[in-house]
C-alpha positions as CSV (number, residue, x, y, z in Angstrom):
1,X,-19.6,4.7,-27.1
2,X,-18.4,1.1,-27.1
3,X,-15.7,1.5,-24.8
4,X,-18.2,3.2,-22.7
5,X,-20.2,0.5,-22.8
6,X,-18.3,-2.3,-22.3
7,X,-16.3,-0.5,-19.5
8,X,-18.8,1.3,-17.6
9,X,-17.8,0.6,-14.1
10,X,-14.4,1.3,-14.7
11,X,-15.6,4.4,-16.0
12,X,-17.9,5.6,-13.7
13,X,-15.3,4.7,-10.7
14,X,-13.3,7.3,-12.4
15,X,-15.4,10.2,-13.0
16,X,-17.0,10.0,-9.2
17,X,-13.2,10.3,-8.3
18,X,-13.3,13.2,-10.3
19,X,-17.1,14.4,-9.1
20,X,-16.5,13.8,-5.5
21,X,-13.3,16.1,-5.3
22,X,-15.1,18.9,-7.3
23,X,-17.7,18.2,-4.4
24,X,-14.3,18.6,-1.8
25,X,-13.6,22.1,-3.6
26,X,-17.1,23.2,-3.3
27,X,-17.6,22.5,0.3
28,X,-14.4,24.0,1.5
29,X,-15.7,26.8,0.1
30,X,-18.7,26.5,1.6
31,X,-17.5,25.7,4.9
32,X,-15.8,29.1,5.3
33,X,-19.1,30.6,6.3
34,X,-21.5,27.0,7.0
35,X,-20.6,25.6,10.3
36,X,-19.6,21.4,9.5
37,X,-23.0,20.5,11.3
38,X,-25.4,22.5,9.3
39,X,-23.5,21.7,5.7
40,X,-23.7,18.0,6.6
41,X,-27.4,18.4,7.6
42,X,-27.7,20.3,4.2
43,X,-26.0,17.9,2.1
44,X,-28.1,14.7,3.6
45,X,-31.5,16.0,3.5
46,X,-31.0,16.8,-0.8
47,X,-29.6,13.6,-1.0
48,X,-32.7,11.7,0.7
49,X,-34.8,13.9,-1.6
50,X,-33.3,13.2,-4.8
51,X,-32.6,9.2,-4.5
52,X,-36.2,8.5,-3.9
53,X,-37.8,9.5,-7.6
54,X,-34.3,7.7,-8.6
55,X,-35.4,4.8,-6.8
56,X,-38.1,5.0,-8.3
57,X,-37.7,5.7,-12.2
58,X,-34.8,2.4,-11.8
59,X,-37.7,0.6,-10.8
60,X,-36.2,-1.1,-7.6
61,X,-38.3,-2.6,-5.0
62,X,-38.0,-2.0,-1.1
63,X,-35.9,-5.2,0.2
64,X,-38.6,-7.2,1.8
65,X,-35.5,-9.5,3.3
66,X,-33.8,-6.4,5.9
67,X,-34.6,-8.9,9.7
68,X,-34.1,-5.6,12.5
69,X,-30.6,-6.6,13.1
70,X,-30.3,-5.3,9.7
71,X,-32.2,-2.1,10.1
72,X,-30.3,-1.3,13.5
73,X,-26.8,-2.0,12.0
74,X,-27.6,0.3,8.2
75,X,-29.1,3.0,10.9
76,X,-25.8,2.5,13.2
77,X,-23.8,2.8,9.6
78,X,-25.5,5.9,9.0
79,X,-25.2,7.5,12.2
80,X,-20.9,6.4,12.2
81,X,-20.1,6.8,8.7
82,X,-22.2,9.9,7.5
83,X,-23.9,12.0,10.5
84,X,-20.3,11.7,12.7
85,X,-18.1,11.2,10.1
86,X,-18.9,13.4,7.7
87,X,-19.3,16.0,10.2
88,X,-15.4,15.2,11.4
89,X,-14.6,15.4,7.4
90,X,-16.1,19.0,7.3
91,X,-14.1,20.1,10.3
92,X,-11.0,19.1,9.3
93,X,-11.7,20.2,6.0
94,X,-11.8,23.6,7.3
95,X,-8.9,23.5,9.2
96,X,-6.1,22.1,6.9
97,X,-7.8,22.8,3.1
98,X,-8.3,20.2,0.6
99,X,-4.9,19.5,-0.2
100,X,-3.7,18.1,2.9
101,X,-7.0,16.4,3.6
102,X,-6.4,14.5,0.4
103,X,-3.5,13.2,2.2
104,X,-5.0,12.4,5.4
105,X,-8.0,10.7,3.4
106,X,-5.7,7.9,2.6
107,X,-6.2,6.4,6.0
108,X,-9.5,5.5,4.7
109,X,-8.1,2.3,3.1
110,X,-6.2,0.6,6.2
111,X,-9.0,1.5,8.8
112,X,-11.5,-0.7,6.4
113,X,-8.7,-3.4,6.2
114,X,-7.9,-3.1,10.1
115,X,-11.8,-3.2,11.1
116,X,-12.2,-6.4,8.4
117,X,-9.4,-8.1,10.1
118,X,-11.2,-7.4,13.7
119,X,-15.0,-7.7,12.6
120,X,-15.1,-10.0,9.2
121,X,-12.0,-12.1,10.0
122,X,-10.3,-11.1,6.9
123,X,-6.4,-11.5,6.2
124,X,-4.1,-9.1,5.4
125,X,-1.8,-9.5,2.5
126,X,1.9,-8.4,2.0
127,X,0.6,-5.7,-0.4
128,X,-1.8,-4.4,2.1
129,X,0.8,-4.3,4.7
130,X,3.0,-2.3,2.3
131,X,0.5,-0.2,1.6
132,X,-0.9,1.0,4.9
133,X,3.4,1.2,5.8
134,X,3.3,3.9,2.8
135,X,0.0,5.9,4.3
136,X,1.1,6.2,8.1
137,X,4.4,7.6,6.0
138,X,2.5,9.9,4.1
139,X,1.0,11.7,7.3
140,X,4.4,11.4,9.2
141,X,4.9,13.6,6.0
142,X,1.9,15.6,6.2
143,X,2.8,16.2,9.9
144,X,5.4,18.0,8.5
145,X,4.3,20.4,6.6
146,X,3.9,24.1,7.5
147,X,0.8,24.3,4.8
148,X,-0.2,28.4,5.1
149,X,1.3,31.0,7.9
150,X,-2.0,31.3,9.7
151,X,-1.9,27.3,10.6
152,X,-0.7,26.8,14.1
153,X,1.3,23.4,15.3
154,X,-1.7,22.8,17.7
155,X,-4.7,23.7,14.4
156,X,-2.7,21.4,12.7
157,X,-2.8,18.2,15.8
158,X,-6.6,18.9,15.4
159,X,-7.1,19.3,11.9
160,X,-5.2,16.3,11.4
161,X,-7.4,14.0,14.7
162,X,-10.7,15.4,13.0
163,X,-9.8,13.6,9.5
164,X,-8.2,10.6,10.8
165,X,-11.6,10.0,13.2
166,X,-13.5,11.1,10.0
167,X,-12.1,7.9,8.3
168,X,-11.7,5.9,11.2
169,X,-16.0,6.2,11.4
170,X,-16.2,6.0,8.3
171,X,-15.0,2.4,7.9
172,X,-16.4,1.0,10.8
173,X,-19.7,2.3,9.4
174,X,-19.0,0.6,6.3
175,X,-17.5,-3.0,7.6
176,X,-20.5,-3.7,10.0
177,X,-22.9,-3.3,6.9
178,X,-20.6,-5.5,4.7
179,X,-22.3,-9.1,4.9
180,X,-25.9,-6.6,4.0
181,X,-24.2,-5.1,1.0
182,X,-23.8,-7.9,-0.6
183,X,-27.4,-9.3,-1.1
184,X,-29.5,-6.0,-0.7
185,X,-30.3,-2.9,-3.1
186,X,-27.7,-0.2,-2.7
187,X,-29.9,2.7,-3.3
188,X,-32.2,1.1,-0.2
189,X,-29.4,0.7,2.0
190,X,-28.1,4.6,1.4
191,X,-31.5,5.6,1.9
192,X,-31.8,3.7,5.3
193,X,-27.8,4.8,6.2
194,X,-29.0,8.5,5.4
195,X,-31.7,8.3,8.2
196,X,-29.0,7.4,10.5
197,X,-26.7,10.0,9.8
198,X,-29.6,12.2,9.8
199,X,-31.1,11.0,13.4
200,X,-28.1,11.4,14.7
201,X,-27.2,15.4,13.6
202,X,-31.0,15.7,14.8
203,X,-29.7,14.4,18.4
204,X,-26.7,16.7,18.1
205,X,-28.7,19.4,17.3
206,X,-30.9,18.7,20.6
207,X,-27.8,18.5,22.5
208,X,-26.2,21.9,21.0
209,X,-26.9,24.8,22.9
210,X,-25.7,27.3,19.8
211,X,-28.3,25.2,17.3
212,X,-30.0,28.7,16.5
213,X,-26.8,30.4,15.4
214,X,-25.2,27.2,13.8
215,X,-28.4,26.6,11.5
216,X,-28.6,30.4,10.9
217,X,-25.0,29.9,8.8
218,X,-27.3,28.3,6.4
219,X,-29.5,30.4,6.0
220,X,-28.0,33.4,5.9
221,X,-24.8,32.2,3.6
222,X,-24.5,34.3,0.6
223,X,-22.9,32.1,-1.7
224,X,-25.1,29.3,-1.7
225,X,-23.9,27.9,-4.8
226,X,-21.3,26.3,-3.1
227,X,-23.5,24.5,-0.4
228,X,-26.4,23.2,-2.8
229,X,-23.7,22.0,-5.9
230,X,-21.3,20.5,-3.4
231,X,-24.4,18.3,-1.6
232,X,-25.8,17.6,-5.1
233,X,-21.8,16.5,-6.6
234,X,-21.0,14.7,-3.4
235,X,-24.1,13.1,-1.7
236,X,-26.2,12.3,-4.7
237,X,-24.1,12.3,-7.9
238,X,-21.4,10.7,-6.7
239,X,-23.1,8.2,-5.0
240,X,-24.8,7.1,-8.0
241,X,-21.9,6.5,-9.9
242,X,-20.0,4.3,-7.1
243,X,-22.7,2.4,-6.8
244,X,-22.6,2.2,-10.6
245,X,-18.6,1.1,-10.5
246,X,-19.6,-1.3,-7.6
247,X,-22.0,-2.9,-9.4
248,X,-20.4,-3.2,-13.2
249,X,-16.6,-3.6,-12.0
250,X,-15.0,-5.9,-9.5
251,X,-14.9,-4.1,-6.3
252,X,-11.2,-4.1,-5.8
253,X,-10.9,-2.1,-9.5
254,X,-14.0,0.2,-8.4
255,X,-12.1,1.0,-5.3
256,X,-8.4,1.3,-6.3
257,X,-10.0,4.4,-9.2
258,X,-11.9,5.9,-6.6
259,X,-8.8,6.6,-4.6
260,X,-7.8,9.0,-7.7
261,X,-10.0,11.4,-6.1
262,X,-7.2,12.2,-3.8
263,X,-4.9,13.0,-7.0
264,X,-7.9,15.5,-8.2
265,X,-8.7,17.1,-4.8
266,X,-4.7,17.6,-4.6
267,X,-4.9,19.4,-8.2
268,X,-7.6,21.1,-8.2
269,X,-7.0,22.8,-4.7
270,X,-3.9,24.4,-6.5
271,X,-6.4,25.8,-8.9
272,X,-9.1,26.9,-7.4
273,X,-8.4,27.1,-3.8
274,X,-4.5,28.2,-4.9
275,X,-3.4,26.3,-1.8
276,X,0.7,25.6,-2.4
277,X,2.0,22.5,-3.9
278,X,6.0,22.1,-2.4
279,X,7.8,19.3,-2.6
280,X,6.7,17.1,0.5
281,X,3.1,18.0,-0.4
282,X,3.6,16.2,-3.1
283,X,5.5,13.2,-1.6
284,X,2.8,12.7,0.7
285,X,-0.2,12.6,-1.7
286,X,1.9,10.1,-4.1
287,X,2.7,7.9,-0.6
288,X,-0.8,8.4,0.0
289,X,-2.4,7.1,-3.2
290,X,0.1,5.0,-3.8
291,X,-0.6,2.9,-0.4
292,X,-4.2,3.1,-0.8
293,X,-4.0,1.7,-4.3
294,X,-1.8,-1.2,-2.9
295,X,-3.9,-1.8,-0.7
296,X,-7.3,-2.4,-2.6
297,X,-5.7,-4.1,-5.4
């Protein structure tokens, strides 16, 4: 209980590793019958619902100090890093499983060093340059791979665009809200960047001519399990606990655990998922997280 204690950002940086690839496991499950749009929908309305009362029993006020440059840059955030990118994650997920999209998450790290360079003026480090050199190795490697005998050269190009855009928006979403991270509530901030993400499926959906059918997959799934414990692992839970690692652990610690989650969404897709581990599977997830980890150390 001490240890807890006295290391409880380290701590909770690990277990939402841990949480969010569960969450990974449950919504490639529940992808196989809920179209990407609908499941991200799904997973962002529960998570509205639920941070609210915890917003409320923490006792944290609303940020009376948000100017509308603010507001229009968390909504922008939202609408980049959760309504388009999550919905890019989904589809991708689908396509390649959980094991190579573990792999192809790794780009995650270099995008939000490239996008600090461009938007914060940050420097990059010899480390960092090592470690993004290791990550663009491990998807020459996942490139590589012939995952399953139903997954085409060309499923593969798209599966692997869809997860690489999936992190590319999600960095950007995260680098232009930087500077607002660091002096406002975090709960407030997801709350505002979930109404973006939100607004933006809603625009999609007015867009889509197949909205009917896409929101029916919903609906209609049968093992809805899947879609309400993966939204409640991976949009509420988890966020929880990386804001709690944030907040109790320096950031570069909080973020070089949560890249573990790669390692458990690699294992556990072997369990559960029984998706093959061979040899440059392996050698591109331990590229991967090794790069990532370089990176954010």
């Amino acid at each position: 209980m001490n240890y807890l204690t006295t290391n409880l950002g380290e701590v909770s940086a690990l277990v939402v590793a841990a949480t969010w690839a569960f969450a990974v496991i449950l919504f490639k499950k529940s992808g196989e019958s809920v179209h990407p749009y609908a499941l991200n929908m799904f997973k962002n309305l529960m998570a509205v619902v639920l941070i609210f009362p915890t917003i409320a029993l923490m006792n944290r006020p609303f940020p009376t100090d948000l100017t509308s440059t603010d507001y229009f840059l968390l909504l922008l955030s939202g609408a980049l890093g959760i309504g388009i990118s999550d919905s890019l994650f989904f589809k991708s997920l689908n396509i390649l499983g959980a094991g190579l999209s573990a792999i192809v998450d790794c780009l995650y790290s270099p995008f939000i060093i490239g996008f600090s360079m461009l938007i914060l003026g940050e420097r990059l480090t010899v480390m960092q340059i090592i470690g993004t050199v290791m990550i663009v190795s491990a998807i020459a490697t996942a490139v590589r791979i012939k995952s399953a005998p139903n997954l085409s050269r060309n499923e593969l190009f798209w599966g692997l665009f869809y997860g690489a855009m999936a992190m590319l928006t999600m960095a950007v979403g995260i680098v232009i809200i930087k500077p607002i991270l660091e002096r406002t509530a975090l709960l407030w901030v997801t709350e505002i960047r979930l109404a973006g993400g939100i607004l933006v499926l809603l625009i999609i959906f007015a867009l889509e001519g197949k909205r009917k059918e896409i929101l029916q997959t919903l609906v209609s799934d049968k093992r809805k399990i899947y879609t309400w414990t993966g939204s409640f692992l991976g949009a509420y839970l988890a966020m929880i606990l990386w804001i709690m690692g944030m907040k109790y652990t320096e950031a570069s610690i909080a973020a070089a655990l949560n890249q573990t989650s790669n390692i458990f969404v690699f294992i556990l897709a072997a369990i559960f998922l029984k998706e093959r581990i061979n040899f440059l599977r392996a050698v591109g997830i331990i590229l991967g997280v090794a790069g990532a980890t370089l990176i954010v150390i």
